[in-house]
matplotlib code that plots the C-alpha trace (Angstrom):
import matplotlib.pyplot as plt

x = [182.3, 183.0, 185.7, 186.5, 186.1, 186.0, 188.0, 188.3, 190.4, 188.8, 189.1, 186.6, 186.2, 185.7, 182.0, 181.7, 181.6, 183.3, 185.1, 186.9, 189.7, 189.3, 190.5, 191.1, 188.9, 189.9, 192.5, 191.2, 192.7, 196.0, 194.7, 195.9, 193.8, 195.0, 195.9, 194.5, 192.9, 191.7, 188.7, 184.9, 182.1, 180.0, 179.6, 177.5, 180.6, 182.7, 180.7, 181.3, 181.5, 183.9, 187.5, 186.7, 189.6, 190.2, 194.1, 196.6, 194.8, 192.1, 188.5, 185.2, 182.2, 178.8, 177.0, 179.9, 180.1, 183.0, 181.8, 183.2, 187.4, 187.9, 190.6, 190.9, 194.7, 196.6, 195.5, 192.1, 188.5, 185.5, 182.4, 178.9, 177.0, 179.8, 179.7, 183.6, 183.1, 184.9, 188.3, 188.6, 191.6, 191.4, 195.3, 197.0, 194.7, 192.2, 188.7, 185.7, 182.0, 179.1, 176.9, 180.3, 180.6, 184.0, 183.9, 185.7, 189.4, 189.3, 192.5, 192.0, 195.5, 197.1, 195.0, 191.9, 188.5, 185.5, 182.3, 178.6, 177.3, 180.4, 181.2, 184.5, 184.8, 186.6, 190.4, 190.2, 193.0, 192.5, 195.9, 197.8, 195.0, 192.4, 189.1, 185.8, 182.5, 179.0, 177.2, 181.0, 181.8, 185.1, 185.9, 187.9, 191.5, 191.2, 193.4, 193.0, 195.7, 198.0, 195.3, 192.5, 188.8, 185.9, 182.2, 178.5, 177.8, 181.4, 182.0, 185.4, 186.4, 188.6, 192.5, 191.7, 194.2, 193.4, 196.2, 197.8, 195.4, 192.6, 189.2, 186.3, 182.3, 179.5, 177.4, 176.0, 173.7, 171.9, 175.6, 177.8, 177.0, 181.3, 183.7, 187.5, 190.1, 193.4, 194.9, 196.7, 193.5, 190.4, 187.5, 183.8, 180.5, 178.9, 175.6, 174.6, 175.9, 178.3, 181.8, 184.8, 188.3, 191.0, 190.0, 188.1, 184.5, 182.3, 179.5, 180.2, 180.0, 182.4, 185.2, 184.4, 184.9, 187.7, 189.7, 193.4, 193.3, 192.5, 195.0, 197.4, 197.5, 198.2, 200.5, 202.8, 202.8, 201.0, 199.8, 197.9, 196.4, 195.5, 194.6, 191.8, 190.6, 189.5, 188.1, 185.7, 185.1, 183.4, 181.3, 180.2, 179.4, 177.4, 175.6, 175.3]
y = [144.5, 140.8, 139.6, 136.7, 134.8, 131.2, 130.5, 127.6, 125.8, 122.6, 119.5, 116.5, 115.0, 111.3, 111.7, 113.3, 117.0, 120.0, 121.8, 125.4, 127.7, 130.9, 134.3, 137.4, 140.5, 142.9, 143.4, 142.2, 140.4, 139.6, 138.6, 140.7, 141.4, 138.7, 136.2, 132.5, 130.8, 127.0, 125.3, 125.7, 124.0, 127.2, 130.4, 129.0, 127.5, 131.1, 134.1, 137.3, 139.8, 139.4, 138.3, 134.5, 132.8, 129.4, 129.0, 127.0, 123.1, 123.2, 122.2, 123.1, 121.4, 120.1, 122.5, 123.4, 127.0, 129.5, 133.0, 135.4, 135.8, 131.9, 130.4, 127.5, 126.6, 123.4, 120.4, 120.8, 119.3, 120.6, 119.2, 118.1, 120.5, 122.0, 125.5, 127.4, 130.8, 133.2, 133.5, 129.7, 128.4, 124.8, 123.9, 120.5, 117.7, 118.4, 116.9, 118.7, 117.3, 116.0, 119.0, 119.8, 123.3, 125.4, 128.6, 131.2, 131.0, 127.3, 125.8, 122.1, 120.6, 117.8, 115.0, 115.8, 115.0, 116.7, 115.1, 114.7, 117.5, 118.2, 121.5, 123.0, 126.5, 128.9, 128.9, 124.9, 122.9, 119.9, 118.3, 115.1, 112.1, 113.6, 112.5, 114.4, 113.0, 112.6, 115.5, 116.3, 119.8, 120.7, 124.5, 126.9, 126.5, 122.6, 120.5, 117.1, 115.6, 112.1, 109.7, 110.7, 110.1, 112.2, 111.0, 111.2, 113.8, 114.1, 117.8, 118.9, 122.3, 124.8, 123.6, 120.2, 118.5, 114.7, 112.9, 109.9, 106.9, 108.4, 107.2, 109.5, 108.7, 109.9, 106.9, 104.7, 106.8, 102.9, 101.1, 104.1, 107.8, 108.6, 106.0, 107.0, 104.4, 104.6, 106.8, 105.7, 104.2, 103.8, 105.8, 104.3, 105.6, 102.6, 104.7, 108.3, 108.4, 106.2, 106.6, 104.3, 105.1, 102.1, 99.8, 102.6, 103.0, 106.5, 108.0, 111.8, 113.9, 111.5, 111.6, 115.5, 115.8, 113.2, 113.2, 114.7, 112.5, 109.2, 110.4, 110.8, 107.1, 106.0, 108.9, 111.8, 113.0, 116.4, 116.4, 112.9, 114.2, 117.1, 115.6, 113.0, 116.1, 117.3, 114.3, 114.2, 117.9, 116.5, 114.3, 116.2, 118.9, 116.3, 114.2, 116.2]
z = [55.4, 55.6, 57.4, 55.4, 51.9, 50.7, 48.2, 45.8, 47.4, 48.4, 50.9, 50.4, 53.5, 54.0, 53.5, 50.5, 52.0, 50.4, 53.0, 52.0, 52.6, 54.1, 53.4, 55.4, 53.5, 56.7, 59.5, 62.5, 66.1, 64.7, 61.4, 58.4, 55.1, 52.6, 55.4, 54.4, 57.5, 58.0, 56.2, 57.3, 55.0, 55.1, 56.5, 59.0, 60.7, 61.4, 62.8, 60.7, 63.5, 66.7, 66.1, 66.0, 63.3, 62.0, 60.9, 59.8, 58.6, 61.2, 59.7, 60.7, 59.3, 59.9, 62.4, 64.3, 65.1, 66.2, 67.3, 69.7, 69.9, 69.4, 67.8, 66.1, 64.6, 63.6, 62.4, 64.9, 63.4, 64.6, 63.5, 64.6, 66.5, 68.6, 69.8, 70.8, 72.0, 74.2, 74.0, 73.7, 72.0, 70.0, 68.6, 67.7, 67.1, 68.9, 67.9, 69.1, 67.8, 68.9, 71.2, 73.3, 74.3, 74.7, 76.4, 78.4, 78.0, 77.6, 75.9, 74.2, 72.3, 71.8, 70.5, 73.1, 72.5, 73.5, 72.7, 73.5, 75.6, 77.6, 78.6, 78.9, 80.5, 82.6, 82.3, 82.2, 79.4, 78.1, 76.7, 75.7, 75.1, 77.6, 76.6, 78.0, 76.8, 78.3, 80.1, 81.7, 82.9, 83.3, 84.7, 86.8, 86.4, 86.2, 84.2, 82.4, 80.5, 79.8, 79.2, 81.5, 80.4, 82.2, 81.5, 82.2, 84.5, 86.0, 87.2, 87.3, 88.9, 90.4, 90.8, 90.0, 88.1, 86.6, 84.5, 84.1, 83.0, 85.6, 84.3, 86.3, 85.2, 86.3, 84.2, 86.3, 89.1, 90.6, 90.8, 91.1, 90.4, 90.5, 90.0, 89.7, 88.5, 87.3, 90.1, 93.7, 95.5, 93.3, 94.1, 93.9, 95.5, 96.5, 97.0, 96.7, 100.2, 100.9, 99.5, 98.9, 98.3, 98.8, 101.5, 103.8, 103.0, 104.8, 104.1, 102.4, 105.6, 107.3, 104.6, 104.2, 108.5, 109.1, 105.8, 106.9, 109.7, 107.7, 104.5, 107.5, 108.0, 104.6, 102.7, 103.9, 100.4, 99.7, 96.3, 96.5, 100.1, 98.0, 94.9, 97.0, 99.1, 95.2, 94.8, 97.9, 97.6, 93.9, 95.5, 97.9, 95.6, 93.7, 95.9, 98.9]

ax = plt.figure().add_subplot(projection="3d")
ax.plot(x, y, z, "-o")
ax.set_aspect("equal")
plt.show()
């Protein structure tokens, strides 16, 4: 038996397209027979099996595709050629579109964006005005909020936690294959080698060997000796 209906009640988006509300045929997850859910375009955009739901005015069009136990709730847009799967959970006004791909127990809110081929996995929340675009992967327990932007082929893991106006790229691999602005001390590989953060400038295996002693020198606080030690851990996990 299906798990859902469209009915005909209709959104026209900005483009012309006819998106439609859902509506529960079975119990299933926590949804109830009867219970109306978001808007899709087309069956295409809400798997029939699993307990994947779209609630409350979230919108799925294009080629988008939610399958698995994924959620989608709240004003939310997904569109393009995204994929959410898992037990992925997309609330607020989060935009998803382009080829991004949201996995695992991922959590994106607020008024994030996740386009292009980005990846978002693990146990990894994207919140406030984050913005992850490019080839980006973001997973583990990491967390990127306040107005943070992570591009190109920027890789994001484990306990790593990126806010504030903290702009990482992975864009330019000639000029700079990482560049990290917005935080305390900018960080900018001036090679595939050689890394700069502030005024000191090392080569990966240097920062990687000497790095409590030089932080030592310059801050007593914990969390931005810990939150740099991320940061060279990244681009040794990159470039080396």
């Amino acid at each position: 038996m299906m798990k859902y209906e469209l009915t005909s009640k209709s959104i026209e988006l900005g483009d012309g397209t006819k998106i439609y509300q859902i509506r529960a045929l079975r119990d299933f997850g926590d949804v109830k027979v009867g219970d109306l859910g978001g808007f899709i375009q087309s069956r295409d955009n809400l798997n029939a099996s699993g307990d994947a739901w779209i609630s409350g005015d979230a919108r799925v069009s294009g080629n988008a595709h939610i399958f698995g136990d994924a959620s989608i709730s709240g004003d939310a847009w997904i569109y393009g050629n995204a994929r959410i799967s898992g037990d992925a959970h997309i609330f607020g006004d989060a935009y998803i579109f382009g080829d991004a791909c949201i996995s695992g127990n991922a959590s994106i809110s607020g008024d994030a964006s996740i386009s292009g081929n980005a990846s978002i996995s693990g146990n990894a929340w994207i919140y406030e005005n984050a913005r992850i675009s490019g080839d980006a992967r973001i997973s583990g327990d990491a967390r990127i909020s306040g107005n943070a932007w992570v591009s190109g082929d920027a890789w994001i893991y484990e306990n790593a936690r990126i806010s504030g106006n903290a702009r990482i790229s992975g864009d330019d691999w000639e000029k700079s294959p990482l560049q990290i602005i917005g935080t305390k001390w900018e960080v900018n590989m001036k090679t595939k080698k050689i890394l700069k953060i502030g005024c000191q400038e090392h080569d990966l295996k240097y920062w990687r060997d000497n790095f409590d002693t030089i932080a030592e020198k310059y801050t007593e606080d914990q969390a931005v000796k810990d939150e740099y030690r991320m940061y060279i851990e990244l681009a040794c996990k990159l470039y080396l």
